[in-house]
C-alpha positions in Angstrom: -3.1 3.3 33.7 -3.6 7.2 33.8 -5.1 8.8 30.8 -2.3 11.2 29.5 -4.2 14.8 29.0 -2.7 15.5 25.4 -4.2 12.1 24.3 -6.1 13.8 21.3 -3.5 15.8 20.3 -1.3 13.1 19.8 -3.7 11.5 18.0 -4.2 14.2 15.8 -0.1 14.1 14.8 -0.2 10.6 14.5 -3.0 10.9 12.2 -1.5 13.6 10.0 1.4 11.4 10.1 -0.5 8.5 8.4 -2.4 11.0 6.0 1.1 12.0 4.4 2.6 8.2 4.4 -0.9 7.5 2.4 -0.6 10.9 0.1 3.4 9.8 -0.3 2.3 6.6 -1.4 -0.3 7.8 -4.3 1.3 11.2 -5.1 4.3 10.3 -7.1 1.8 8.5 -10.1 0.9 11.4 -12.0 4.3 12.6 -11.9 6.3 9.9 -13.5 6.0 11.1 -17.3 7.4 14.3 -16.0 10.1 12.4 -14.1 11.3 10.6 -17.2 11.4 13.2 -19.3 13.7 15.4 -16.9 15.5 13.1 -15.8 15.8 10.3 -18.8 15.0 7.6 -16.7 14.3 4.2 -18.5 11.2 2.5 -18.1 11.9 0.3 -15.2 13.4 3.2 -13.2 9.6 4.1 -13.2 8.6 0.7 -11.8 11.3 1.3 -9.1 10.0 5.0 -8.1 6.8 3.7 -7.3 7.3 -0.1 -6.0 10.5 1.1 -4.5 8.3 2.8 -1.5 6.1 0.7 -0.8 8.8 -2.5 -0.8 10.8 -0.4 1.8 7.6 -0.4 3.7 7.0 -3.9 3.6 10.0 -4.4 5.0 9.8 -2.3 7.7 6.2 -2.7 8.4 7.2 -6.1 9.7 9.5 -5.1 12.7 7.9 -1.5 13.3 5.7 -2.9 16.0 8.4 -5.3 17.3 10.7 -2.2 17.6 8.2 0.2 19.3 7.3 -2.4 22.0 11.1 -2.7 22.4 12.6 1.0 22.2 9.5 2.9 22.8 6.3 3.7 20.3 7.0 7.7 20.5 10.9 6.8 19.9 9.9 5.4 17.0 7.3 7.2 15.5 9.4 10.2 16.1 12.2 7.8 14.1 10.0 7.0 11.2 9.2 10.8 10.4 12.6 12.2 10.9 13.6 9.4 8.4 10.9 10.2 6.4 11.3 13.9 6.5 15.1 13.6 5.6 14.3 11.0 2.6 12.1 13.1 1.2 14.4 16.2 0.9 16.8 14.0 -0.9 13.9 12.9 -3.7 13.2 16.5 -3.6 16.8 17.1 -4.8 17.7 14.1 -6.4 20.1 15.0 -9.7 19.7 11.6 -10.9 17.2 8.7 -10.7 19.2 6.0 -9.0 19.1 8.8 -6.0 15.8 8.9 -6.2 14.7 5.7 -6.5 16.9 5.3 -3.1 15.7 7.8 -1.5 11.8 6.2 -2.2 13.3 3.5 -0.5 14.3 5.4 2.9 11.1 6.9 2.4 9.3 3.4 2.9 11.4 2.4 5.7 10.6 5.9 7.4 6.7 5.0 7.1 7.4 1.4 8.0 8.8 2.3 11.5 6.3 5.2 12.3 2.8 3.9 10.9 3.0 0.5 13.2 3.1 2.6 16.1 0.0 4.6 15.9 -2.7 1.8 15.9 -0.2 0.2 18.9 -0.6 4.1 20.6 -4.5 4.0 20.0 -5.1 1.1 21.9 -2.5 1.7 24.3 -4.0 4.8 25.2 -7.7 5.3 24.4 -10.0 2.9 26.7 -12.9 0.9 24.9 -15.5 3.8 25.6 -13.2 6.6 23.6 -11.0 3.7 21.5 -14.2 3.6 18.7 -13.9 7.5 17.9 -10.4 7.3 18.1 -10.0 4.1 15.2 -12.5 6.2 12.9 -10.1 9.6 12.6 -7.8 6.9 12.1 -9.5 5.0 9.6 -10.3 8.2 7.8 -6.8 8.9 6.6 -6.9 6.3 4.2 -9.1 6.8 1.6 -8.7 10.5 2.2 -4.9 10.3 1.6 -5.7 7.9 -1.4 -7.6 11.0 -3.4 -5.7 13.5 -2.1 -1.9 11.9 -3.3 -2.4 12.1 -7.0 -4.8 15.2 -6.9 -2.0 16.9 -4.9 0.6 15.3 -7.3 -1.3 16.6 -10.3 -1.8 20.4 -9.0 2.3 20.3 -7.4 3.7 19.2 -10.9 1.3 21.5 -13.1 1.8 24.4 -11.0 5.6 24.0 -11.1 6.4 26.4 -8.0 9.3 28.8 -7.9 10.3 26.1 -10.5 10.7 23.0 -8.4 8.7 20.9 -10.9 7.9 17.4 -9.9 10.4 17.9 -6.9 7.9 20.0 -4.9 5.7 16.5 -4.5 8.8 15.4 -2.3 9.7 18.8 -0.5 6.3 19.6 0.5 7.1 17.0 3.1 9.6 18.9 4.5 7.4 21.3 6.8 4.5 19.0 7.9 7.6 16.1 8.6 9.2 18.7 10.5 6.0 19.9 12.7 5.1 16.0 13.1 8.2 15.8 15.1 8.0 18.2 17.0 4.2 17.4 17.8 5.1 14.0 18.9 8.0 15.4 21.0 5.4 17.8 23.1 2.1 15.2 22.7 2.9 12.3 22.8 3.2 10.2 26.4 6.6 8.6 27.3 5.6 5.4 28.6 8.0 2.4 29.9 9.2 -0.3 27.2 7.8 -3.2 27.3 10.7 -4.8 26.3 10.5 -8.2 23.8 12.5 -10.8 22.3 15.4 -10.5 20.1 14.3 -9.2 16.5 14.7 -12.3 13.9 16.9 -10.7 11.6 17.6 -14.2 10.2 13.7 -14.4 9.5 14.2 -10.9 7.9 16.9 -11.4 5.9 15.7 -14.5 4.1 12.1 -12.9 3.4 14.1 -9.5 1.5 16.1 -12.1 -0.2 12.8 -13.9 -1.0 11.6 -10.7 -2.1 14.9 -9.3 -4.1 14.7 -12.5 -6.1 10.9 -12.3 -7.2 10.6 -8.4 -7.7 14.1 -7.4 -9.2 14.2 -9.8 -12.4 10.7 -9.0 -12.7 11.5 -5.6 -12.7 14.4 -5.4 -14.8 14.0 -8.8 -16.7 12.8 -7.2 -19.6 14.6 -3.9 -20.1 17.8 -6.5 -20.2 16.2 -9.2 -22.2 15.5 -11.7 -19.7 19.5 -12.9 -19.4 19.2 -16.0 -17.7 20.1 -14.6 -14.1 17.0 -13.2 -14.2 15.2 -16.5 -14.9 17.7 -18.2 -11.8 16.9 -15.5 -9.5 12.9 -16.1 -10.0 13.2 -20.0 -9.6 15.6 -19.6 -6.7 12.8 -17.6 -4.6 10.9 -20.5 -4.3 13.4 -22.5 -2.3 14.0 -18.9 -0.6 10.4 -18.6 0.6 10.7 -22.5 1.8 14.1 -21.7 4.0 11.8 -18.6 5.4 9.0 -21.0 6.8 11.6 -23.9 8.1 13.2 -21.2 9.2 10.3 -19.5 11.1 8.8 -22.9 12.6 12.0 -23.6 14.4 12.8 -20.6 15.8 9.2 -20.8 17.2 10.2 -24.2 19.0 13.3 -22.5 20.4 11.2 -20.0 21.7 12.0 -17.2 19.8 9.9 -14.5 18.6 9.3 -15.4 14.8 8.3 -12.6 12.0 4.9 -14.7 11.3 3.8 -14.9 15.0 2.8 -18.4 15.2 -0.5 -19.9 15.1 -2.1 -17.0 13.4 -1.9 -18.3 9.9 -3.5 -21.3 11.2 -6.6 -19.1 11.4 -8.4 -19.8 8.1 -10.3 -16.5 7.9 -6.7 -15.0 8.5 -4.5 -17.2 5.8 -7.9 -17.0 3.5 -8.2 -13.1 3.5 -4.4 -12.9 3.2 -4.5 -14.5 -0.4 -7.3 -12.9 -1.5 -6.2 -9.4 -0.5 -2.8 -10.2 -2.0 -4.6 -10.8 -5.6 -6.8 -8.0 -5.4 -3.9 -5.3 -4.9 -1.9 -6.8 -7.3 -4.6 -6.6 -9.5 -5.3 -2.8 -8.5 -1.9 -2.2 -9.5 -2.5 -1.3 -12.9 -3.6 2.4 -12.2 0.3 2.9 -12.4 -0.1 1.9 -16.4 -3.3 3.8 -16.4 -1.4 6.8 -15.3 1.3 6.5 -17.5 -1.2 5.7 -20.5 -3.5 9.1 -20.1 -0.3 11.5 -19.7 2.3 9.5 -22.2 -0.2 7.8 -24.7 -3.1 10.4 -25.0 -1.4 13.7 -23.9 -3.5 14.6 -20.2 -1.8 17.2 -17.9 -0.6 15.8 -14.5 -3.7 17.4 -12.7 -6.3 16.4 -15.9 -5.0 12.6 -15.2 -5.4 12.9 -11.3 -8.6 14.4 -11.9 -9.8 11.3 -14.2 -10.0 9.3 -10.6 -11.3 11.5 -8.6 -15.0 10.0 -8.8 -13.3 6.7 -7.9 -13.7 8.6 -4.2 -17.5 8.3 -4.5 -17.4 4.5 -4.9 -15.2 3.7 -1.8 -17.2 5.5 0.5 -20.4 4.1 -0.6 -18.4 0.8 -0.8 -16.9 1.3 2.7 -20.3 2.0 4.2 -22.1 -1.4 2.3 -19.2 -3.4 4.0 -20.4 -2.7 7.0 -23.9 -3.3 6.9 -23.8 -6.7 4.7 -20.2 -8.2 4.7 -20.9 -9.2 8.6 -24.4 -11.1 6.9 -23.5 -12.0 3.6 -19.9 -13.4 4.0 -18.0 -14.2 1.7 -20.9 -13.8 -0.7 -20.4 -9.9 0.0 -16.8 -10.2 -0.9 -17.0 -12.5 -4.0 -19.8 -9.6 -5.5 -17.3 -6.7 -4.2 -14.7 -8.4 -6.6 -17.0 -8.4 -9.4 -18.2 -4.8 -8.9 -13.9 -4.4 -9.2 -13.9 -6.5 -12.3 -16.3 -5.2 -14.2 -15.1 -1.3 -13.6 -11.7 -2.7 -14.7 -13.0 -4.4 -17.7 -15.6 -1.5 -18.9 -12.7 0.4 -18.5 -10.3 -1.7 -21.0 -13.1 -1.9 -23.0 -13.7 2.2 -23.4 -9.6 2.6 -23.5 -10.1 -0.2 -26.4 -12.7 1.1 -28.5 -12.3 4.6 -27.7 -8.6 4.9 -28.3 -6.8 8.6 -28.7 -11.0 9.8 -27.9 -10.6 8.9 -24.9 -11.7 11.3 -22.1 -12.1 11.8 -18.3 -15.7 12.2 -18.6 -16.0 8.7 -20.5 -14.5 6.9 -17.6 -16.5 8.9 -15.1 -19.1 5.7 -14.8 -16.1 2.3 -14.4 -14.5 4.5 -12.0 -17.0 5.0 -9.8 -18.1 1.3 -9.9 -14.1 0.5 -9.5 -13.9 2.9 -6.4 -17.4 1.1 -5.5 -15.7 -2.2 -5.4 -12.7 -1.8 -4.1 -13.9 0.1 -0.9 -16.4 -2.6 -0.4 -13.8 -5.6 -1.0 -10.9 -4.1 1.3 -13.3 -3.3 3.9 -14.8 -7.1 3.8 -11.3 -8.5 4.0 -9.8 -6.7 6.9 -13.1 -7.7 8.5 -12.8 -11.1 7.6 -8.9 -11.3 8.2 -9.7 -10.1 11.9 -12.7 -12.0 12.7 -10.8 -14.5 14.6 -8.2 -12.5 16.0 -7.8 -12.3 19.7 -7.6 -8.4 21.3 -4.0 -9.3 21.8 -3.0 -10.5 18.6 -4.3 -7.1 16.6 -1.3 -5.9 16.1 0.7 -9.0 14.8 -2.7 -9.2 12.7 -2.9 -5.9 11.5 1.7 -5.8 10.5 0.7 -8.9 8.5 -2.3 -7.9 6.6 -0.2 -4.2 5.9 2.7 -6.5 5.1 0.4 -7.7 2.2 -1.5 -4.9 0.9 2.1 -3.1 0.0 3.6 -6.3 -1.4 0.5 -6.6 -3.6 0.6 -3.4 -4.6 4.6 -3.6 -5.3 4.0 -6.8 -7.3 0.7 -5.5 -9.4 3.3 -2.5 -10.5 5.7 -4.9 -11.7 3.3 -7.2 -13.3 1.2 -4.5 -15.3 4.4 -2.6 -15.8 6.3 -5.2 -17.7 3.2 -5.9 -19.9 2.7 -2.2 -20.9 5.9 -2.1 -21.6 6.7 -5.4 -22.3 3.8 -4.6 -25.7 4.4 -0.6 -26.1 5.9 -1.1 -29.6 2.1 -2.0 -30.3 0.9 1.1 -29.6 0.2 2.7 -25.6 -3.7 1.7 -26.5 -2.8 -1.9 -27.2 -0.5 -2.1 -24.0 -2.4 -0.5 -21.3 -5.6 -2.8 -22.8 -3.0 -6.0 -22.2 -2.2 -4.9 -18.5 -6.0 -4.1 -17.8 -6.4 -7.6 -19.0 -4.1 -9.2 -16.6 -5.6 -7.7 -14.1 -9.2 -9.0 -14.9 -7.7 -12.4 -15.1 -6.1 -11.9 -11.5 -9.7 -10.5 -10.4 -11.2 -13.6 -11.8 -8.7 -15.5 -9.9 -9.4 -13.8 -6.7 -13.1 -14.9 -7.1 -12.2 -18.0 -7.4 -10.3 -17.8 -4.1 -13.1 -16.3 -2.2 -14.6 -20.0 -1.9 -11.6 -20.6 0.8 -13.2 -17.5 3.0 -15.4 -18.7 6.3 -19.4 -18.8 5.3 -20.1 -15.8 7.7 -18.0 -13.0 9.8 -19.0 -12.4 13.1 -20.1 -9.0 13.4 -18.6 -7.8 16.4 -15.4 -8.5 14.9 -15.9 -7.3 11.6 -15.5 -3.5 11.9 -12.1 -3.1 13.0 -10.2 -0.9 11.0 -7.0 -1.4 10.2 -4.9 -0.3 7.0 -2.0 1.1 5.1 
């Protein structure tokens, strides 16, 4: 196939397209106190604003690839930001929070159909001499859109421009949505579809039904009392999530194209990773309540609370770069220490929230965040690596929807678990709740440890250094 000339330029859009899904994703944290108070939003509303994105995501992560290989990857990139774009101008304007929390939603759905397509455009288009440099600006918007979504969210909110408020996180979107699209439009190639099978929307319904069923009463259940719907709808996703798998294993046999392509899951570094990753994001969930605990409990400005994890930027890179030398050596001994770095940040850091109560500072937690960024760049990085290690060329991006699929689940489910302990114990005090959530986490970090035994000894290391990520 002919190298298309505008190759780099493309890449470059699709890059700044991932950079503000990643940003999106982190940047709405240190607004939520101001949210509430504008709007008068109840607690869980906040849950919603934040899980609410990356649930839509989930969702749509799933079938983006599917869809691309079916209708075209620049089709639906150029989909995904226009959805995106659109969304995020009704956040921007939102009068009341169940518009907003629906428009969060769009917003995930947006991302989920245009992030799929540019790891399926990199290896589509880049050959294996140019592919390496290519993955790396890739790569690079991740952890760079991770700092720069709450500092942005802190400085947006604070500076409250031509009075937008909290509204100008959302409507900055507006002109770099608008110049992705047309960037795409006049980069990126038009290339033939490569057509597919049907999408299993039977597969897809059951697993958001699945889904509904675990996060809404989880959600909600407390704000209402736990009625006992909300009990019912948590037992009854257990039978959901059996349907999905009977489900998935006989459309297989019929020849269909299932959502969980088959055979990979078989792969124990695969099924392995899958779990551990799932723990350690829902565990990392708990910045949400650290968030709302500086700003709401001890009185930080938006920008004063983004700045408090700034240095956590310091620790992933270092992490990300130790991955790579040792994780293809050590294994899952690598990972297992990674976790504990994570844990111990996490517990230092309900310690000093403990014992330093309404004295708490950014400058005391300068130290466990750095050792929590340290961790969980290293961890992540191990567990793509591991997840991929026995992934054919031609299975990548199968691979790389499901371990996306689980890094926004986790993170959806961690802000639903820490959220309904903080709020679940705020008549105790905000020092007493957010400790209680950082505790939960721990004990889901301890739990991940234990998991790391199921991990292959050693990763090979030709296989271990594919990015991949959302």
């Amino acid at each position: 196939m002919e190298k298309h000339p505008l190759r780099w330029w493309a890449l470059a859009v699709a890059v700044l397209a991932v950079l503000v899904d990643m940003i999106d994703n982190q940047i709405v944290a240190v607004a939520l106190p101001t949210i509430q108070h504008q709007l008068g939003t109840g607690e869980s509303a906040l849950q919603w604003i934040s899980a609410g994105y990356t649930l839509g995501f989930a969702l749509t992560l799933i079938t983006g690839g599917r869809l691309g290989d079916r209708y075209g990857r620049k089709r639906l990139f150029v989909l995904g930001m226009a959805v995106f774009t659109v969304s995020s101008l009704a956040a921007g304007t939102a009068s009341d929070v169940g518009v907003l929390i629906a428009a969060r939603i769009v917003q995930g759905i947006g991302s989920g159909l245009m992030v799929p397509q540019v790891l399926s455009f990199i290896f589509a288009e880049f050959d294996e001499a140019e592919r390496p440099r290519a993955m790396t600006c890739y790569a690079a918007a991740f952890p760079l859109g991770g700092v720069a979504g709450p500092l942005l969210g802190g400085v947006l909110t604070e500076a409250d421009l031509f009075g937008s408020g909290w509204r100008a996180i959302f409507l900055i979107n507006l002109p770099i949505g608008a110049l992705a699209v047309v960037g795409a439009l006049l980069t990126m190639p038009t290339r033939p579809r490569t057509g597919g099978a049907r999408l299993d929307l039977g597969g897809l319904t059951l697993l958001a039904a699945a889904l509904f069923a675990i996060f809404y009463p989880l959600v909600q259940g407390r704000e209402l009392g736990w009625p006992a719907w909300s009990i019912v709808l948590l037992v009854a996703a257990v039978p959901l999530l059996g349907l999905f798998a009977l489900q998935q294993r006989a459309l297989a046999r019929r020849g269909g194209e299932p959502l969980n392509v088959p055979g990979l899951l078989r792969h124990r570094s695969l099924a392995a990773g899958q779990a551990v990753m799932f723990v350690v994001n829902t565990a990392l969930g708990v910045f949400f309540v650290l968030t709302l605990h500086l700003q709401s409990g001890l009185g930080f400005s938006p920008l004063q609370a983004a700045l408090t994890f700034v240095p956590a930027t310091l620790g992933i890179v270092v992490g990300n770069v130790l991955a790579m030398q040792l994780a293809p050596r050590l294994g899952r001994v690598f990972t297992a220490a990674a976790i504990g770095v994570l844990l111990v940040g996490l517990a230092v850091i309900a310690l000093l929230v403990g014992a330093l109560s309404a004295a708490l500072s950014g400058w005391a937690l300068v130290a466990p965040v750095v050792v929590f960024g340290l961790g969980m760049g290293a961890v992540l990085n191990a567990l793509f690596g591991t997840s991929m290690s026995e992934i054919r060329p031609d299975q990548a991006g199968s691979a790389s929807g499901i371990m996306n699929t689980t890094v926004q689940l986790g993170t959806a489910a961690g802000i639903a678990l820490s959220g309904t302990v903080f709020f679940s114990r705020l008549g105790e005090g905000s020092v007493a709740a957010t400790v209680g959530a950082l505790a939960v986490s721990v004990g889901l970090l301890a739990g991940g440890l234990v998991l790391t035994l199921a991990l292959p000894a050693r990763v090979p290391a030709e296989r271990s250094r594919v990015p991949v990520g959302s």
